[in-house]
KEVEX-85270 format. One line per field, with one value per residue (C-alpha): residue number from 1; residue in three letters; x negated, y, z. Coordinates in Angstrom, 1 decimal, padded with zeros to 4 digits. Example, Ala and Ser with C-alpha at 12.3 -4.5 7.8 and 13.67 -1.06 7.14 Angstrom:
<recs>
i c(1; 2)
aa c(ALA; SER)
x c(-012.3; -013.7)
y c(-004.5; -001.1)
z c(007.8; 007.1)
</recs>
This chain:
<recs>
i c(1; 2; 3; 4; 5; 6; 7; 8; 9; 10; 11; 12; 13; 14; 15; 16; 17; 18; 19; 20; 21; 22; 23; 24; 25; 26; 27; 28; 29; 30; 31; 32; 33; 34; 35; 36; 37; 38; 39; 40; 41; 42; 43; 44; 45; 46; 47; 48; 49; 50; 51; 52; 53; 54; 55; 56; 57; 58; 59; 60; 61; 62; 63; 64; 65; 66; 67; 68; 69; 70; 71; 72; 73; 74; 75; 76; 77; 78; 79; 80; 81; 82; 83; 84; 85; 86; 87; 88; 89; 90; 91; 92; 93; 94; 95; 96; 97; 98; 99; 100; 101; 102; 103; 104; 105; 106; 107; 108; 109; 110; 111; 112; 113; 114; 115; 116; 117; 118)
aa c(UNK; UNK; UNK; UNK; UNK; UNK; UNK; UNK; UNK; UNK; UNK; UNK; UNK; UNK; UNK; UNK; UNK; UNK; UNK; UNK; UNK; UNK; UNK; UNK; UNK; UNK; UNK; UNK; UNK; UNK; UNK; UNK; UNK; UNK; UNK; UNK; UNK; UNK; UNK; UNK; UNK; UNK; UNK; UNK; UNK; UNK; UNK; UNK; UNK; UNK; UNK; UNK; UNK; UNK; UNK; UNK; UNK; UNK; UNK; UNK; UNK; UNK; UNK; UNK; UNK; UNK; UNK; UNK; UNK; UNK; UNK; UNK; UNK; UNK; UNK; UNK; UNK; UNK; UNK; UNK; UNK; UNK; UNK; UNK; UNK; UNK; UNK; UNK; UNK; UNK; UNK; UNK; UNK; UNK; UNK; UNK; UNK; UNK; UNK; UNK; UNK; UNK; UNK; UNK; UNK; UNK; UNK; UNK; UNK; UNK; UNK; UNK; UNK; UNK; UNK; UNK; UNK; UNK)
x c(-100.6; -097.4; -094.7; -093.6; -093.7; -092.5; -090.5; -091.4; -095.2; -095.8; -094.0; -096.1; -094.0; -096.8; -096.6; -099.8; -101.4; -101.7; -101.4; -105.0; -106.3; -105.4; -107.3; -110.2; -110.1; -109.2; -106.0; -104.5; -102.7; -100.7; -100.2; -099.0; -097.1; -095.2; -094.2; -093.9; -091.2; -088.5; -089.9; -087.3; -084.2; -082.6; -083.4; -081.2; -078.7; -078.4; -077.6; -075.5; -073.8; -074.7; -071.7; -072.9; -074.5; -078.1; -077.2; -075.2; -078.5; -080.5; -078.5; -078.2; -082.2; -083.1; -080.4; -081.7; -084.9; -084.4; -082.4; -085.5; -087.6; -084.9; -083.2; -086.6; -087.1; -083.7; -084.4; -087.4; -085.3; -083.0; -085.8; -087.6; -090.7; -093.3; -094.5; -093.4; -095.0; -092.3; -094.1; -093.0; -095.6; -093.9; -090.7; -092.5; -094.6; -090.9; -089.5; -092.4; -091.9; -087.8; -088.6; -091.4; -088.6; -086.0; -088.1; -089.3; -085.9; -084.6; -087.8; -087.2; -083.1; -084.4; -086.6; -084.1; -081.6; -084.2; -084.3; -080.8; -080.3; -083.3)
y c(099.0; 099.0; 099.5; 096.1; 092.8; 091.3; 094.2; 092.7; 092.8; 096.1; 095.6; 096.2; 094.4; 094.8; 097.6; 100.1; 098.3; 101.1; 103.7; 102.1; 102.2; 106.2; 107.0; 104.7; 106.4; 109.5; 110.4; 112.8; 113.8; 110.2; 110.8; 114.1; 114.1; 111.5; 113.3; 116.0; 115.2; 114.8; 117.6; 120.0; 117.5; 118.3; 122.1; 121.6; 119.6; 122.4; 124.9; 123.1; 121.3; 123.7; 122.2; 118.1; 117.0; 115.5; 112.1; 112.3; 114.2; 111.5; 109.0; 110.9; 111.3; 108.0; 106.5; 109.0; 107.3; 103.8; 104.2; 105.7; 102.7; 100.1; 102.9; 102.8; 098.6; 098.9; 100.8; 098.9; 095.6; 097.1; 098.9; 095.7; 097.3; 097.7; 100.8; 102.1; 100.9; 099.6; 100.5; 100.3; 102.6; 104.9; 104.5; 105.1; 108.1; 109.3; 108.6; 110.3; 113.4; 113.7; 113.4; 116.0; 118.1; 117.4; 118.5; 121.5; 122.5; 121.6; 123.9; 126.4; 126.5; 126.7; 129.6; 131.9; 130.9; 131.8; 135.4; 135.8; 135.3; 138.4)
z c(078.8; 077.1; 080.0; 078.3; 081.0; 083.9; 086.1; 088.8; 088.5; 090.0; 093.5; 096.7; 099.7; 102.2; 104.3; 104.5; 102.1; 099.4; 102.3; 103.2; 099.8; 099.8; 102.8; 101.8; 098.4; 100.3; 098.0; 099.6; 096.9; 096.6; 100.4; 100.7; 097.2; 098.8; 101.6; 100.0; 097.5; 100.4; 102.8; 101.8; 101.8; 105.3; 104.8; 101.7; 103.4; 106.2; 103.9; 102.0; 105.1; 108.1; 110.3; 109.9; 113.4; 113.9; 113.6; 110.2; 108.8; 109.6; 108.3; 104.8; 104.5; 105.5; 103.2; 100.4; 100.8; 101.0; 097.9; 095.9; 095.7; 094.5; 092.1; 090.7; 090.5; 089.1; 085.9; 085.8; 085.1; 083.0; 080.6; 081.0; 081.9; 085.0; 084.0; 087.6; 091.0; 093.8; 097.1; 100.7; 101.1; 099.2; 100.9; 104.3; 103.0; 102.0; 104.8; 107.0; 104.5; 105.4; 109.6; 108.9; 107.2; 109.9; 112.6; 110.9; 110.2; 114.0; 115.4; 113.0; 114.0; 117.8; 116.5; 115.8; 118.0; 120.3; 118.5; 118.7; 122.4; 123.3)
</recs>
Protein backbone atom coordinates (compact mmCIF):
# COMPACT_ATOMS: atom_id res chain seq x y z
CA UNK A 1 0.00 0.00 0.00
CA UNK A 2 0.81 3.45 -1.07
CA UNK A 3 -0.48 5.69 1.90
CA UNK A 4 -2.46 7.11 -1.26
CA UNK A 5 -6.65 6.74 -0.90
CA UNK A 6 -9.60 7.61 0.78
CA UNK A 7 -8.53 9.29 4.42
CA UNK A 8 -11.25 8.11 5.68
CA UNK A 9 -10.81 4.29 5.09
CA UNK A 10 -8.89 3.45 8.11
CA UNK A 11 -11.37 4.82 10.87
CA UNK A 12 -12.60 2.31 13.56
CA UNK A 13 -15.85 4.08 15.28
CA UNK A 14 -16.79 0.98 17.16
CA UNK A 15 -15.62 0.89 20.51
CA UNK A 16 -13.52 -2.41 21.73
CA UNK A 17 -13.61 -3.68 18.54
CA UNK A 18 -9.72 -3.67 17.86
CA UNK A 19 -9.29 -3.82 21.74
CA UNK A 20 -10.90 -7.45 21.19
CA UNK A 21 -8.81 -8.33 18.27
CA UNK A 22 -5.61 -7.53 20.68
CA UNK A 23 -6.51 -9.84 23.38
CA UNK A 24 -7.73 -12.49 20.88
CA UNK A 25 -4.41 -12.02 19.06
CA UNK A 26 -2.96 -11.42 22.50
CA UNK A 27 -1.11 -8.01 21.51
CA UNK A 28 -0.07 -6.81 24.34
CA UNK A 29 2.20 -4.63 22.93
CA UNK A 30 -0.70 -2.54 20.87
CA UNK A 31 -2.39 -2.57 24.31
CA UNK A 32 0.13 -1.43 26.65
CA UNK A 33 1.96 0.85 23.95
CA UNK A 34 -1.12 2.64 24.03
CA UNK A 35 -1.33 3.15 27.44
CA UNK A 36 1.80 3.61 27.64
CA UNK A 37 2.42 6.69 25.48
CA UNK A 38 0.37 8.99 27.94
CA UNK A 39 1.38 7.18 31.39
CA UNK A 40 3.80 9.85 32.21
CA UNK A 41 1.59 12.97 31.13
CA UNK A 42 0.18 14.12 34.68
CA UNK A 43 3.71 13.27 36.25
CA UNK A 44 4.89 15.87 33.66
CA UNK A 45 2.17 18.22 34.24
CA UNK A 46 2.84 18.11 38.12
CA UNK A 47 6.13 19.05 37.77
CA UNK A 48 5.68 21.51 35.42
CA UNK A 49 2.35 22.78 37.19
CA UNK A 50 2.65 21.51 40.83
CA UNK A 51 0.07 24.18 42.15
CA UNK A 52 -3.07 23.20 39.45
CA UNK A 53 -5.82 21.19 41.43
CA UNK A 54 -7.18 17.58 40.60
CA UNK A 55 -9.88 18.58 38.49
CA UNK A 56 -7.91 21.04 36.16
CA UNK A 57 -5.37 17.83 35.62
CA UNK A 58 -7.96 15.80 34.54
CA UNK A 59 -9.34 18.06 32.34
CA UNK A 60 -5.90 18.74 30.53
CA UNK A 61 -5.15 14.81 30.08
CA UNK A 62 -8.38 13.89 28.98
CA UNK A 63 -8.50 16.82 26.47
CA UNK A 64 -4.76 15.84 25.46
CA UNK A 65 -6.22 12.63 24.48
CA UNK A 66 -9.24 13.21 22.72
CA UNK A 67 -7.35 15.55 20.63
CA UNK A 68 -4.74 12.71 19.48
CA UNK A 69 -7.03 10.74 17.39
CA UNK A 70 -8.72 13.67 15.29
CA UNK A 71 -5.09 15.50 15.12
CA UNK A 72 -4.21 12.33 13.49
CA UNK A 73 -7.50 12.03 10.87
CA UNK A 74 -6.70 15.47 10.30
CA UNK A 75 -3.27 15.14 8.74
CA UNK A 76 -4.63 12.21 7.24
CA UNK A 77 -7.03 14.51 5.00
CA UNK A 78 -4.76 17.05 4.44
CA UNK A 79 -1.84 14.49 3.14
CA UNK A 80 -4.53 12.75 1.44
CA UNK A 81 -3.59 9.53 2.76
CA UNK A 82 -4.89 6.49 5.13
CA UNK A 83 -1.71 5.41 6.02
CA UNK A 84 -2.69 6.00 9.83
CA UNK A 85 -5.47 4.07 11.67
CA UNK A 86 -8.31 6.36 13.59
CA UNK A 87 -9.36 4.19 16.53
CA UNK A 88 -11.57 4.85 19.48
CA UNK A 89 -9.72 2.14 20.81
CA UNK A 90 -6.85 3.98 20.77
CA UNK A 91 -8.31 7.00 22.35
CA UNK A 92 -9.61 4.77 25.19
CA UNK A 93 -6.30 2.78 25.59
CA UNK A 94 -4.99 6.50 25.85
CA UNK A 95 -7.25 7.59 27.95
CA UNK A 96 -6.89 4.39 30.34
CA UNK A 97 -2.96 5.14 30.10
CA UNK A 98 -3.42 9.04 31.47
CA UNK A 99 -5.99 7.80 34.63
CA UNK A 100 -3.30 4.96 35.21
CA UNK A 101 -0.69 7.95 35.37
CA UNK A 102 -3.00 10.19 37.52
CA UNK A 103 -3.48 7.75 40.05
CA UNK A 104 0.02 6.68 40.25
CA UNK A 105 1.06 10.13 40.58
CA UNK A 106 -1.92 11.02 43.35
CA UNK A 107 -0.62 7.60 45.45
CA UNK A 108 2.82 8.39 44.94
CA UNK A 109 2.09 12.32 46.34
CA UNK A 110 0.20 10.56 49.38
CA UNK A 111 3.42 8.46 49.73
CA UNK A 112 5.60 11.01 50.69
CA UNK A 113 3.42 13.26 52.23
CA UNK A 114 3.03 10.35 54.32
CA UNK A 115 7.00 10.37 54.88
CA UNK A 116 7.07 13.83 55.63
CA UNK A 117 4.53 13.87 58.48
CA UNK A 118 6.73 10.67 60.55
Amino acid sequence: MDGQGDPFAAVNLVPFKTIAEYIENRNRVQIFGNMLVLFPFPALLYFNFPKMNNRNYLVTVLCVTVLIEPIQLLINVIANISANVIDIDDFLLNAAGCLLGLTALKLLKHMIQGKKRT
